[in-house]
MIBA-203463 format. One record per residue (C-alpha): residue number from 1; residue in one letter; chain; x, y, z. Coordinates in steps of 0.02 Angstrom, whole numbers, padded with zeros to 5 digits. Each point is the difference from the previous one (the first is absolute). Layout:
BEGIN
(NUM, 'a', 'A', (X, Y, Z))
...
REM end
This chain:
BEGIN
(1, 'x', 'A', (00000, 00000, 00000))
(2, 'x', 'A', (00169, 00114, 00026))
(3, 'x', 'A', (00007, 00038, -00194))
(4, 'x', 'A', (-00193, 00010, -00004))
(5, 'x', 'A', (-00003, 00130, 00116))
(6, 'x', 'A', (00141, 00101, -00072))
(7, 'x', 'A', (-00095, 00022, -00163))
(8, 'x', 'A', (-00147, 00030, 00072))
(9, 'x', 'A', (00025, 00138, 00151))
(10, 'x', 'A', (00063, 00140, -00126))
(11, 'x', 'A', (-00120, -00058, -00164))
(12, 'x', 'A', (-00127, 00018, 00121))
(13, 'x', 'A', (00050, 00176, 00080))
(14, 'x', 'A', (00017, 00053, -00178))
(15, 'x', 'A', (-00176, -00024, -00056))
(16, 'x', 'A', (-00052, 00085, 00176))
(17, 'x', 'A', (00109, 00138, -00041))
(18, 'x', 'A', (-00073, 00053, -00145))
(19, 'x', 'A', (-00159, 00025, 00099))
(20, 'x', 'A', (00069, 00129, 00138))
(21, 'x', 'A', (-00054, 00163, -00023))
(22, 'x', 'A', (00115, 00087, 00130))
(23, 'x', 'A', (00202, 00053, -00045))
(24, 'x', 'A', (00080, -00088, 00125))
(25, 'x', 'A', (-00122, -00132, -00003))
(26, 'x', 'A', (00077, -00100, -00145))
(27, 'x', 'A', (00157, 00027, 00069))
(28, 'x', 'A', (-00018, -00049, 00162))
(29, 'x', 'A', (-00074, -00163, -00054))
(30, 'x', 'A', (00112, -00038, -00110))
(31, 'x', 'A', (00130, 00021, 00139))
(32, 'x', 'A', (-00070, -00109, 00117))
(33, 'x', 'A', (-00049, -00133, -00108))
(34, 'x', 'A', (00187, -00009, -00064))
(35, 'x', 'A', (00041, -00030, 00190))
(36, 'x', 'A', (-00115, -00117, 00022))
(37, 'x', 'A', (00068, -00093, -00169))
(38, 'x', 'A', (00165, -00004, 00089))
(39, 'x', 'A', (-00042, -00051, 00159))
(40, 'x', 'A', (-00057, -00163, -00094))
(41, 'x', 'A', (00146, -00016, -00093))
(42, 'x', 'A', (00090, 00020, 00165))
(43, 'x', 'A', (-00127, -00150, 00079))
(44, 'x', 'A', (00028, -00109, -00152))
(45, 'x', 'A', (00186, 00022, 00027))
(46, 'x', 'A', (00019, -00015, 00190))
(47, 'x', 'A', (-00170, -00087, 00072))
(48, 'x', 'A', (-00105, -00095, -00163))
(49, 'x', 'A', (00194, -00051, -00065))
(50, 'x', 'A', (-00075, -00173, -00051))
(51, 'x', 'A', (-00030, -00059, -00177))
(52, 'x', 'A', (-00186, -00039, 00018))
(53, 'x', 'A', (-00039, 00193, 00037))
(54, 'x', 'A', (00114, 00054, -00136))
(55, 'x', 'A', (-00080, -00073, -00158))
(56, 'x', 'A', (-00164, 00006, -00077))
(57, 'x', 'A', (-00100, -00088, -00146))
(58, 'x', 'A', (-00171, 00028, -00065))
(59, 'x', 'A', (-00096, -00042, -00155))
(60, 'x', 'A', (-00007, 00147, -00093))
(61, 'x', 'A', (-00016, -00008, -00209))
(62, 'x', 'A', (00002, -00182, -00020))
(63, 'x', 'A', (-00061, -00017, -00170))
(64, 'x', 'A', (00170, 00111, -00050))
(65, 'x', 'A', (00120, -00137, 00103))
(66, 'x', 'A', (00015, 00139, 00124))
(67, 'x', 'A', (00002, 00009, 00182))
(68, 'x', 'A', (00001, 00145, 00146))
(69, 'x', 'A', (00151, -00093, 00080))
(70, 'x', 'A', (00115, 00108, 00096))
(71, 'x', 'A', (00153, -00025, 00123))
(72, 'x', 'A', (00145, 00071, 00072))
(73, 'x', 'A', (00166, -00091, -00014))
(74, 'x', 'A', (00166, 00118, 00072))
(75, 'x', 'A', (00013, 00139, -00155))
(76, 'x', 'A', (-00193, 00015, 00023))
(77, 'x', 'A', (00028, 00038, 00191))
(78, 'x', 'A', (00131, 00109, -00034))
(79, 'x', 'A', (-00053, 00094, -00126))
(80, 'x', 'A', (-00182, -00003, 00077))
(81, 'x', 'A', (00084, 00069, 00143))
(82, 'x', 'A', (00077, 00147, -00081))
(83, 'x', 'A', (-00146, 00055, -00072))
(84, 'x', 'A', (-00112, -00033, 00158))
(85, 'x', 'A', (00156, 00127, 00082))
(86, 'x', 'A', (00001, 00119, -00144))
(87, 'x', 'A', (-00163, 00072, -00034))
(88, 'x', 'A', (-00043, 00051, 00205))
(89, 'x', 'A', (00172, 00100, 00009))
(90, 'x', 'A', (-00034, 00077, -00198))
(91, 'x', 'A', (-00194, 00053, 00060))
(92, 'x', 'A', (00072, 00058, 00173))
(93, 'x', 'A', (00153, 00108, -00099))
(94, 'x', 'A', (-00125, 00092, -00105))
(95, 'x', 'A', (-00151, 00013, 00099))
(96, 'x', 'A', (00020, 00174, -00008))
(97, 'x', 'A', (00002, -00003, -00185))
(98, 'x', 'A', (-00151, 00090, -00061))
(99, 'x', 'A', (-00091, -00113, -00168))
(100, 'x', 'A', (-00161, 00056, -00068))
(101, 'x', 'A', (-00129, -00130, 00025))
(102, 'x', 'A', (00110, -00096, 00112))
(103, 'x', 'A', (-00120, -00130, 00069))
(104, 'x', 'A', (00022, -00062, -00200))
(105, 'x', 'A', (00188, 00047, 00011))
(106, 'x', 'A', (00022, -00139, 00160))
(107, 'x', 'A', (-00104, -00107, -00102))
(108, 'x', 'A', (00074, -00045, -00142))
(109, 'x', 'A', (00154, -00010, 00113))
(110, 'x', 'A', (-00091, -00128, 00106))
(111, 'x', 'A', (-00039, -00098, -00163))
(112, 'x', 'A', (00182, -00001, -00066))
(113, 'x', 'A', (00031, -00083, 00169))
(114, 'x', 'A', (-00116, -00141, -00036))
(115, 'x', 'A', (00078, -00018, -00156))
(116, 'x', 'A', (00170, -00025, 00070))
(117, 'x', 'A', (-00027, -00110, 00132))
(118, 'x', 'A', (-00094, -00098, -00129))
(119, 'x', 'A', (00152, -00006, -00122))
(120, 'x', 'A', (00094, -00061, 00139))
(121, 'x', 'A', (-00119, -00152, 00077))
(122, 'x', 'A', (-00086, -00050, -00153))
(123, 'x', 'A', (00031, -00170, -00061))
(124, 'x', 'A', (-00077, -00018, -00154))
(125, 'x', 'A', (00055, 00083, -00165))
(126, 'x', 'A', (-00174, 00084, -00034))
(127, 'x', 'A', (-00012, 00046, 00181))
(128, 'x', 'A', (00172, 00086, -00013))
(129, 'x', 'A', (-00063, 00097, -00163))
(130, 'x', 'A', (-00160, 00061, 00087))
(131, 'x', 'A', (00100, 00061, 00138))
(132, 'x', 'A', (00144, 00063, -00104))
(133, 'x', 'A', (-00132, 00112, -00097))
(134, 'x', 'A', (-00092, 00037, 00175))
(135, 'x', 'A', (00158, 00096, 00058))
(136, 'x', 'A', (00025, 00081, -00153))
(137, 'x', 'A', (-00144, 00067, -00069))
(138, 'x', 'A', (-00036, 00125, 00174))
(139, 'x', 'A', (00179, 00055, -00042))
(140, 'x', 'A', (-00036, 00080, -00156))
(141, 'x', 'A', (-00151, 00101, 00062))
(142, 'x', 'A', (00120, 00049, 00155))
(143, 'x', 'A', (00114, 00082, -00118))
(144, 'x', 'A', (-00090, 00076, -00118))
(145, 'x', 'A', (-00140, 00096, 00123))
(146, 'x', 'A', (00114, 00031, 00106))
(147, 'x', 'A', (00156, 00025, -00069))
(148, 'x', 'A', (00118, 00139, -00070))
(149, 'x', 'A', (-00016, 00128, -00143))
(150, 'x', 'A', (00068, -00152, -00140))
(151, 'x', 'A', (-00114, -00136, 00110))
(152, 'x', 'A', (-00112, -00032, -00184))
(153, 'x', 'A', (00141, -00028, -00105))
(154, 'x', 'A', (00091, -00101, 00131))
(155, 'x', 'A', (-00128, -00117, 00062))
(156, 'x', 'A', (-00036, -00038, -00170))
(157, 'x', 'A', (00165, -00070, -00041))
(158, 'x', 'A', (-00006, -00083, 00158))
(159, 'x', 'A', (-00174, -00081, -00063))
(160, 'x', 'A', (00078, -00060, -00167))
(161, 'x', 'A', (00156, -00083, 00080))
(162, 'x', 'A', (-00094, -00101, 00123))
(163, 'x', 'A', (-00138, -00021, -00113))
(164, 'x', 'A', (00112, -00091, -00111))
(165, 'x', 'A', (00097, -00090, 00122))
(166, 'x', 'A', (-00186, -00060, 00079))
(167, 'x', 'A', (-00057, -00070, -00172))
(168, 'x', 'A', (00165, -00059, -00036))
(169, 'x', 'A', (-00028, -00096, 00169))
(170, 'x', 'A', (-00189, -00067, -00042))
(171, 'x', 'A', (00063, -00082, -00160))
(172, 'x', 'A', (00145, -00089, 00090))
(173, 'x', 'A', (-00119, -00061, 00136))
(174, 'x', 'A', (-00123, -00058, -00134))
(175, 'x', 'A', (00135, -00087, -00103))
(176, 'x', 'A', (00050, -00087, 00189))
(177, 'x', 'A', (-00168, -00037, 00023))
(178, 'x', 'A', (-00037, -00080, -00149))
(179, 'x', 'A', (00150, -00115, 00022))
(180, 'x', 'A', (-00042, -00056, 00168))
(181, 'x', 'A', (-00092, -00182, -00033))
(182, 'x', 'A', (-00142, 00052, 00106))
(183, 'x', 'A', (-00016, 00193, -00045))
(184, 'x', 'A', (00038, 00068, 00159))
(185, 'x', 'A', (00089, 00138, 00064))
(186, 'x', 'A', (00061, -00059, 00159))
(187, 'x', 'A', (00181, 00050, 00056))
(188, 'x', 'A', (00038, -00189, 00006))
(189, 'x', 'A', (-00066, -00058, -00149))
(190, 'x', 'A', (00082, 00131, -00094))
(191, 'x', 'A', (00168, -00037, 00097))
(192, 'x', 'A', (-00019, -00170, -00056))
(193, 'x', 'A', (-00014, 00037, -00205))
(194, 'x', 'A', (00140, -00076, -00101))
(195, 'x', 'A', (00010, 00113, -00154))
(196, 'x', 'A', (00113, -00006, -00136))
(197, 'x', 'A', (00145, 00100, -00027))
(198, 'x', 'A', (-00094, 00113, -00113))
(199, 'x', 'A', (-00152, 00043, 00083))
(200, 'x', 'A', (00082, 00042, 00177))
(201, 'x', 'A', (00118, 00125, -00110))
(202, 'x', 'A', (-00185, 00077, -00079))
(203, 'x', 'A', (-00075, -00003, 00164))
(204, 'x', 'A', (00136, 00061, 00109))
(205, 'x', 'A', (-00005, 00160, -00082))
(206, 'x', 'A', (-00159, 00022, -00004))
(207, 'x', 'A', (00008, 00017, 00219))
(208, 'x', 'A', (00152, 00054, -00012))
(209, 'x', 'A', (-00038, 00175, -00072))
(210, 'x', 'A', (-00159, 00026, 00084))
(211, 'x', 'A', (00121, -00032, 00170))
(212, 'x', 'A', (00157, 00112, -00062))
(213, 'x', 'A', (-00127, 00148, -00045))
(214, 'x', 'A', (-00070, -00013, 00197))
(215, 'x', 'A', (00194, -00020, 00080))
(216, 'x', 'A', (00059, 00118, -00152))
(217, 'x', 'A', (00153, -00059, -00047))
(218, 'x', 'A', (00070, 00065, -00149))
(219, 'x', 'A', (-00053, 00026, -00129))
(220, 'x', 'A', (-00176, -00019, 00056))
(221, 'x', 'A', (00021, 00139, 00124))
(222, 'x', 'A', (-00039, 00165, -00093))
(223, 'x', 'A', (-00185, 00022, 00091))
(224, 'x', 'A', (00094, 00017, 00160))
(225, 'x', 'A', (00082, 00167, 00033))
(226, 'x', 'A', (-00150, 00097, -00065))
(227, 'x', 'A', (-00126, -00109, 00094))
(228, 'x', 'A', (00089, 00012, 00178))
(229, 'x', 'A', (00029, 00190, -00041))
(230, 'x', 'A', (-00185, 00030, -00033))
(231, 'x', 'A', (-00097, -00089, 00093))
(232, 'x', 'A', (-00056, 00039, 00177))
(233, 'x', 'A', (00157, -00053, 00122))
(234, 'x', 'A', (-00113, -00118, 00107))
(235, 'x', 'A', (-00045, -00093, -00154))
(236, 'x', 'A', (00184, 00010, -00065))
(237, 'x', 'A', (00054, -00070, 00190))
(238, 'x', 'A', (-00114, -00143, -00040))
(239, 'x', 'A', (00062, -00027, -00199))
(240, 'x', 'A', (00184, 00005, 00041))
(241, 'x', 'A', (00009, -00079, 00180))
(242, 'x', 'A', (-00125, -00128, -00058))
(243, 'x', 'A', (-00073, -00006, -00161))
(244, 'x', 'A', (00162, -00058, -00085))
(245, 'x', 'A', (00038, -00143, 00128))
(246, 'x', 'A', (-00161, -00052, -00098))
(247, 'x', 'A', (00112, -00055, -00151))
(248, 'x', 'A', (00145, -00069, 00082))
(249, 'x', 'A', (-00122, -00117, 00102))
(250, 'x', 'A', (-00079, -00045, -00152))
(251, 'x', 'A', (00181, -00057, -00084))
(252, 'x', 'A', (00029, -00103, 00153))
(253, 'x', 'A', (-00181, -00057, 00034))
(254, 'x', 'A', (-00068, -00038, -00161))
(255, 'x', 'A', (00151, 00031, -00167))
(256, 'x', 'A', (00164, -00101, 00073))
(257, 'x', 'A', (-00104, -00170, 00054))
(258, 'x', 'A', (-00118, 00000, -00141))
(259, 'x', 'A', (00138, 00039, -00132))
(260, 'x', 'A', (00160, -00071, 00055))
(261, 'x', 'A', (00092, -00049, -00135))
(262, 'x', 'A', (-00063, 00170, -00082))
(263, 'x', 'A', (00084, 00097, 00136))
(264, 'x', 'A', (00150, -00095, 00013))
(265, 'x', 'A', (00018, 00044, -00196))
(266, 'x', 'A', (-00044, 00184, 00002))
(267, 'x', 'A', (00086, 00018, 00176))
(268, 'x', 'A', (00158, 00096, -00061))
(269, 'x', 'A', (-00093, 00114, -00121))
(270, 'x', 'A', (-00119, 00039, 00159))
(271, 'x', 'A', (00148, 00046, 00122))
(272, 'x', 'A', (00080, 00115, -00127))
(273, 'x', 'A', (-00159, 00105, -00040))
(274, 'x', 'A', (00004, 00014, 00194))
(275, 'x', 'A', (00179, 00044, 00040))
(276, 'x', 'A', (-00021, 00122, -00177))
(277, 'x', 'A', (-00139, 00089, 00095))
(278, 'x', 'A', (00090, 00011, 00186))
(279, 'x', 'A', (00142, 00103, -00104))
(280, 'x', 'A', (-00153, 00081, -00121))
(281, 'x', 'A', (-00099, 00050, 00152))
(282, 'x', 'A', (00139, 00036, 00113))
(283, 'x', 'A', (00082, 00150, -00133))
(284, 'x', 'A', (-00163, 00063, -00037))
(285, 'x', 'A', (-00040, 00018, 00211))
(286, 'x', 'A', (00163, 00091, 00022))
(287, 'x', 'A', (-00059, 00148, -00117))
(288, 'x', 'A', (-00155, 00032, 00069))
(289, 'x', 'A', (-00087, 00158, 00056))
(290, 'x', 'A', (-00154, -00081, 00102))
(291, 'x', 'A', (-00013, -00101, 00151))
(292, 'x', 'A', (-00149, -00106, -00090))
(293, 'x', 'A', (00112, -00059, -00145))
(294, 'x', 'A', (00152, -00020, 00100))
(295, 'x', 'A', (-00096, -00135, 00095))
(296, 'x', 'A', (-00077, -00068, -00139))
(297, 'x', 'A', (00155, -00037, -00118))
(298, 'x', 'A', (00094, -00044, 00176))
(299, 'x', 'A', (-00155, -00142, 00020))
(300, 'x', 'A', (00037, -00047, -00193))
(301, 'x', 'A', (00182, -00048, 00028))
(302, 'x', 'A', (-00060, -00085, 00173))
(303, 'x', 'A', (-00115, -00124, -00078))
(304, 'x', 'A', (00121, -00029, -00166))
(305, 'x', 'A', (00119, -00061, 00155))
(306, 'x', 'A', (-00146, -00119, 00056))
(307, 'x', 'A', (-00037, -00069, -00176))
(308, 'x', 'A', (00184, -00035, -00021))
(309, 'x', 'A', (00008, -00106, 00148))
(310, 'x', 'A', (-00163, -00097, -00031))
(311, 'x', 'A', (00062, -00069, -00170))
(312, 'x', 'A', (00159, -00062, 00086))
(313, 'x', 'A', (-00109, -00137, 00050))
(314, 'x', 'A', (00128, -00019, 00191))
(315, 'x', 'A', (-00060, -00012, 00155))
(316, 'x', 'A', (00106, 00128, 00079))
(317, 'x', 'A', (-00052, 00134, -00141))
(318, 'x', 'A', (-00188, -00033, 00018))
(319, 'x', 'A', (00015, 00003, 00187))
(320, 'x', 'A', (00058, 00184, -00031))
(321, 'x', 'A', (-00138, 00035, -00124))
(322, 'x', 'A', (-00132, -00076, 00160))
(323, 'x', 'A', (00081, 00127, 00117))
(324, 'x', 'A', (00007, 00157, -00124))
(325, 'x', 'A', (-00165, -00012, -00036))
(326, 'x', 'A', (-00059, 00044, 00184))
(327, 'x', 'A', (00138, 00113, 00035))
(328, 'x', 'A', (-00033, 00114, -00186))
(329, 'x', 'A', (-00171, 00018, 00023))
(330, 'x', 'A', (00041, 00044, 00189))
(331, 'x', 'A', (00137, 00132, -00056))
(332, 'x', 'A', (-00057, 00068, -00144))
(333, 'x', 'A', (-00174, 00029, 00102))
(334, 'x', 'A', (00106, 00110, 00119))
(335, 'x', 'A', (00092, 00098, -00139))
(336, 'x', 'A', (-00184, 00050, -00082))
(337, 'x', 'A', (-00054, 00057, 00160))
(338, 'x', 'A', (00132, 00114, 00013))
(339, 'x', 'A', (-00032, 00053, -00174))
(340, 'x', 'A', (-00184, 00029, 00038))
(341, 'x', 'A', (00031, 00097, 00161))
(342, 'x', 'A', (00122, 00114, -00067))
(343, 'x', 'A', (-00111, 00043, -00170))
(344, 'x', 'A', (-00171, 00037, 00111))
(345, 'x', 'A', (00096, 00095, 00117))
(346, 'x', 'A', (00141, 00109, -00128))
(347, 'x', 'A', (-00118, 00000, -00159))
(348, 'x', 'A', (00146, -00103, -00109))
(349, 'x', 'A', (00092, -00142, -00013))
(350, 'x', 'A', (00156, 00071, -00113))
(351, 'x', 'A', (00187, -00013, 00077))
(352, 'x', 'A', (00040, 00180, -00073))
(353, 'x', 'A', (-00124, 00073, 00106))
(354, 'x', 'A', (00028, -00103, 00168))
(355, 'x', 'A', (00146, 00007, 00116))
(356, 'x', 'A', (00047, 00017, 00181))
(357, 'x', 'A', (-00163, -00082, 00059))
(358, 'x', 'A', (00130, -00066, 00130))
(359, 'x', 'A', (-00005, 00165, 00103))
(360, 'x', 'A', (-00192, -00014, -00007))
(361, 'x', 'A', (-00063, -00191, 00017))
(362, 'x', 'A', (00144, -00084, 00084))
(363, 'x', 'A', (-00105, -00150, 00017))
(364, 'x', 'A', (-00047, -00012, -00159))
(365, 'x', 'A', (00196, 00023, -00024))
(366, 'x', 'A', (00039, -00149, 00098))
(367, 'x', 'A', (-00147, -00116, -00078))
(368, 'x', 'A', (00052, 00051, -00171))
(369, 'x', 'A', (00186, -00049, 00035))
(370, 'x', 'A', (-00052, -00156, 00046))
(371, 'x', 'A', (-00129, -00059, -00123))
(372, 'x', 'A', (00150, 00055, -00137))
(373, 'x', 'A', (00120, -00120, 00101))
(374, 'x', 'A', (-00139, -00123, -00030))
(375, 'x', 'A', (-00025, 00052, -00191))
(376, 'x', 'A', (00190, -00025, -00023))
(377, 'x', 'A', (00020, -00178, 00110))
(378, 'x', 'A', (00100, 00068, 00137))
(379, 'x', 'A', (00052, -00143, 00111))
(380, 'x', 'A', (-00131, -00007, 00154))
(381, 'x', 'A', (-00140, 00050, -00103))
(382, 'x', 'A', (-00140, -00117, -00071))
(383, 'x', 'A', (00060, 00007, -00177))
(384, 'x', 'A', (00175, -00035, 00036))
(385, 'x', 'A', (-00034, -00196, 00023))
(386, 'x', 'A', (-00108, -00013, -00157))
(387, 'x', 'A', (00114, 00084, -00111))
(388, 'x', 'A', (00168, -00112, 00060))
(389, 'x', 'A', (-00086, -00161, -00036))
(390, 'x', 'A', (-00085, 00061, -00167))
(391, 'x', 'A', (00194, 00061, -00074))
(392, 'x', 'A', (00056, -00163, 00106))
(393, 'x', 'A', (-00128, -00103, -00125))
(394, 'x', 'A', (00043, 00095, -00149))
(395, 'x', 'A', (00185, -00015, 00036))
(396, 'x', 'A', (-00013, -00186, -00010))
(397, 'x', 'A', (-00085, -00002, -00133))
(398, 'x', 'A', (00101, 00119, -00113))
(399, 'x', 'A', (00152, 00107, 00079))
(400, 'x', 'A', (-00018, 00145, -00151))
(401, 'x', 'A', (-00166, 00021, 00043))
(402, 'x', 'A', (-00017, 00019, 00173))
(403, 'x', 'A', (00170, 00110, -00039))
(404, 'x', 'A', (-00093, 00122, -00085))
(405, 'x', 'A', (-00156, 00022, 00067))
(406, 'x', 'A', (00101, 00018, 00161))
(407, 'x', 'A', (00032, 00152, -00087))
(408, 'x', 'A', (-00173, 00056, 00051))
(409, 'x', 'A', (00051, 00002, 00167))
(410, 'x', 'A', (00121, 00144, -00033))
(411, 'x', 'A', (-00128, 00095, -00096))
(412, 'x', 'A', (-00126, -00011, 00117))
(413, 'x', 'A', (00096, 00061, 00160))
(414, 'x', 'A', (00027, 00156, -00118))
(415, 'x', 'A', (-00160, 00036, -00054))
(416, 'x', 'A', (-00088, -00026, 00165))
(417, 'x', 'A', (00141, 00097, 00119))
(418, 'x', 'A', (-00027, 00125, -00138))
(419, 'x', 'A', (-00195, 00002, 00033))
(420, 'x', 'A', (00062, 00007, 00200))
(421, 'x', 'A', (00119, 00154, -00021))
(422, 'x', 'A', (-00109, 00112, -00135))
(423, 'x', 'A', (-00159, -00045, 00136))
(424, 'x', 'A', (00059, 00034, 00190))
(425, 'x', 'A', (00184, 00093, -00025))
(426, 'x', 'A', (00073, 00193, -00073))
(427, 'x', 'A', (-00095, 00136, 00018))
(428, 'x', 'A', (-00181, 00010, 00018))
(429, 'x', 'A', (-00093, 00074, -00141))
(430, 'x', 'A', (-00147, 00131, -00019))
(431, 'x', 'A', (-00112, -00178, 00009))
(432, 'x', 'A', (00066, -00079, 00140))
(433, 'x', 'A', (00047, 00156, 00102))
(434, 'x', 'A', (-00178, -00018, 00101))
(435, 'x', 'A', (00009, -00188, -00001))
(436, 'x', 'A', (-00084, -00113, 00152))
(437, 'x', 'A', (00047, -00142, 00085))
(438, 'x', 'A', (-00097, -00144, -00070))
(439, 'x', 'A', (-00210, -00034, 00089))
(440, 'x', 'A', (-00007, -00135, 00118))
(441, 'x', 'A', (-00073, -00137, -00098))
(442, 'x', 'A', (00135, 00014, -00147))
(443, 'x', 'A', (00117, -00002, 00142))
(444, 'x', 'A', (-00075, -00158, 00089))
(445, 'x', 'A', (-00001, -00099, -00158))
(446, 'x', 'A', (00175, 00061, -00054))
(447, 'x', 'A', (00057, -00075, 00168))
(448, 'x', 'A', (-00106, -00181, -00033))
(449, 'x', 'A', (00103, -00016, -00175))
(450, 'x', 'A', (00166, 00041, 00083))
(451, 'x', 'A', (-00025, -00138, 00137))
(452, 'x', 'A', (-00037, -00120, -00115))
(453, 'x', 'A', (00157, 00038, -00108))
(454, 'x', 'A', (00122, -00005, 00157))
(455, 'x', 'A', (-00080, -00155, 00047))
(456, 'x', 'A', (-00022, -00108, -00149))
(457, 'x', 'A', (00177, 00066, -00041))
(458, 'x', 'A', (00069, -00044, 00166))
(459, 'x', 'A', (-00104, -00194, -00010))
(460, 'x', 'A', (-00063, -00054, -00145))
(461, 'x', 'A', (-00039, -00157, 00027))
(462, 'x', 'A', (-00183, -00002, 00052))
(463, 'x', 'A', (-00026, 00057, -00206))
(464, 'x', 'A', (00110, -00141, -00058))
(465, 'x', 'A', (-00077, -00116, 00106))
(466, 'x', 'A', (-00160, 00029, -00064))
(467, 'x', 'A', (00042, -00009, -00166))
(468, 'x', 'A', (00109, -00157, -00022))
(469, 'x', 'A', (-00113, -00109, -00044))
(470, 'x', 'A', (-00025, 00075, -00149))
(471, 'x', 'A', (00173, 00026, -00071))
(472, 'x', 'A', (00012, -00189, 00042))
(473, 'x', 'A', (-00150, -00037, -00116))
(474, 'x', 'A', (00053, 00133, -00139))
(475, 'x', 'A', (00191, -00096, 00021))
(476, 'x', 'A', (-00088, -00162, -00008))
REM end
């Protein structure tokens, strides 16, 4: 009942909330039903731990071979975890954010949040698409009604990416289903298929774009940038600390067991469209003027460093890609809050127009110092341990490549410490000069997301506990 329940608590608070006619009514809702969602992730993890609350199977459309069958195996948990811990601290770091018709606003955001914990509990390839679609589709009406002046053009492009990628998708899973003896879309049937050489190549592209648009890796990445930079930064917080973990699940839940021998064969090509968009995404971050795309190219080179290590197919390197995961969605969560709290507050989000913030904010100094140690792996952070085992894996499995995207690294220390000093040191200018320590609840939240980088970077294990079980089976 655990996944059941996860699904249901904010689906249900989003219908609700489009039926609340106060302001803070929506919002306020939505909050506490995202607590309550994580208080039962927190029971399923520490009290209902067994198997038998954990999994649940229905009859649902029968005549199509399909089932409402969902579950949570490790990644589920983890990732069900981080999004269960995600959206309470992004509604509690805007609530002062003003939306128009926000009991709508908080409801498509509740719906997205059924989507994902679908996506990651489903068991059963239509299931997956419905929920896949169910997190998306709230997304694009987030963006453009709420968005920035270019929201139109740029949630349009975002429509015809993942529009693509989502039919792309439905074919493949009709072309699996029809090869299944008994038409069914069951995870285990379709884990069970023995196709020939030539239709796991046809088919593994077919998921395998509709997953590398979601991640983006490049060259499938171009939506990105504009996207995070126009839409509203709550829903941003939600496509970049979670959306994309929505594709790299997907390549480890659903591409690499179905399509094995197709993965081992397109493997290399894979890795060096990812390490060519760390460097791509890393050079283009360093001459930025805005916070927004900073962090966006920065998340492009993170996630070409996750794809890299999935498609080494080692243990050690997709250990690192369970931990990362948790700890980018955790850290780059943090760095939009920032973001958000320094463009409601000074009016802009440009470097040439920031500075000595420092003098003004000093905690927001310190939490911004930290969250860049975290963007740039600093030992004792979260993202130190995930990024040494993913170059570990990719250094056994080629020493070039984990030799040059090591050079990403390098350029990410500079363009982040470059963010640090253009943001909080010099001289204040005419925009910061009257600048404010940052409101309690910013502050609060800040504070959450710096505990949990000291300690998941201090012990790690818990997270690779949790997750073992899985690189064992994706190994296996």
């Amino acid at each position: 009942m655990i996944p059941l329940l996860l699904i249901l608590l904010p689906f249900v608070a989003g219908i609700l909330s489009f039926f609340v006619k106060s302001d803070n009514g929506g919002k306020q809702l939505a909050l506490f039903f995202s607590i309550a969602t994580l208080a039962v992730m927190l029971l399923g993890l520490c009290v209902f731990n067994q198997s038998a609350y954990h999994h649940f199977d229905v009859s649902w459309l029968v005549s199509l071979g399909s089932r409402f069958t969902i579950g949570l195996d490790g990644m589920g948990k983890m990732l069900c975890l981080l999004t269960a811990i995600s959206f309470p601290i992004i509604i509690a770091a805007t609530y002062n954010n003003k939306y128009k018709s926000s009991n709508n606003f908080y409801a498509l955001l509740l719906l997205t949040q059924a989507g994902l914990m679908g996506v990651f509990v489903a068991m059963d390839g239509l299931l997956f698409y419905f929920f896949w679609e169910l997190a998306l589709i709230p997304v694009y009406f987030l963006c453009s009604q709420w968005g920035g002046e270019k929201r139109i053009a740029v949630t349009f492009k975002f429509f015809i990416y993942t529009f693509i990628g989502s039919l792309l998708m439905l074919v493949g899973l009709l072309f699996l289903y029809y090869k299944t003896p008994q038409h069914s879309f069951a995870i285990k049937d379709l884990y069970n298929l023995h196709l020939a050489a030539s239709e796991q190549n046809f088919a593994f592209w077919l998921f395998f774009i509709a997953f590398a648009i979601k991640m983006p890796i490049f060259p499938f990445h171009t939506w990105q940038p504009d996207a995070y930079e126009q839409s509203p930064t709550a829903v941003t917080m939600v496509l970049s600390g979670i959306m994309v973990k929505m594709g790299i699940f997907a390549v480890l839940r659903w591409l690499i067991p179905i399509f094995p021998d197709a993965a081992a064969k397109y493997g290399q090509l894979i890795i060096i469209l990812s390490i060519i968009g760390i460097i791509y995404a890393s050079l283009i971050a360093i001459k930025q003027d805005d916070v927004k795309r900073l962090i966006a190219y920065s998340s492009i080179a993170h996630i070409g460093l996750m794809c890299a290590a999935i498609f080494t197919m080692n243990s050690i390197g997709l250990k690192g890609v369970m931990l990362q995961m948790f700890s980018h969605g955790i850290n780059v969560i943090g760095l939009w809050i920032i973001a958000d709290a320094i463009e409601q507050q000074l009016g802009t989000r440009k470097f040439s127009e920031l500075g000595g913030l420092a003098q003004k904010a000093p905690t927001l100094a310190i939490l911004l110092v930290v969250l860049a140690f975290a963007n740039i792996a600093l030992p004792l952070t979260n993202a130190f341990i995930g990024e040494f085992l993913m170059f570990n894996g990719l250094f056994q499995y080629n020493v070039y490549f984990a030799a040059i995207a090591g050079v990403g690294i390098i350029l990410a220390a500079v363009y982040t410490l470059n963010m640090v000093q253009k943001v909080l040191y010099g001289n204040t200018t005419t925009i910061t000069e009257n600048a404010v320590e940052i409101s309690g609840n910013i502050k609060w939240m800040l504070a959450f997301v710096t505990i949990m980088i000291l300690v998941f970077g201090v012990y790690p294990q818990p997270m690779i506990d949790l997750t073992k079980d899985t690189v064992q089976a994706l190994i296996k």
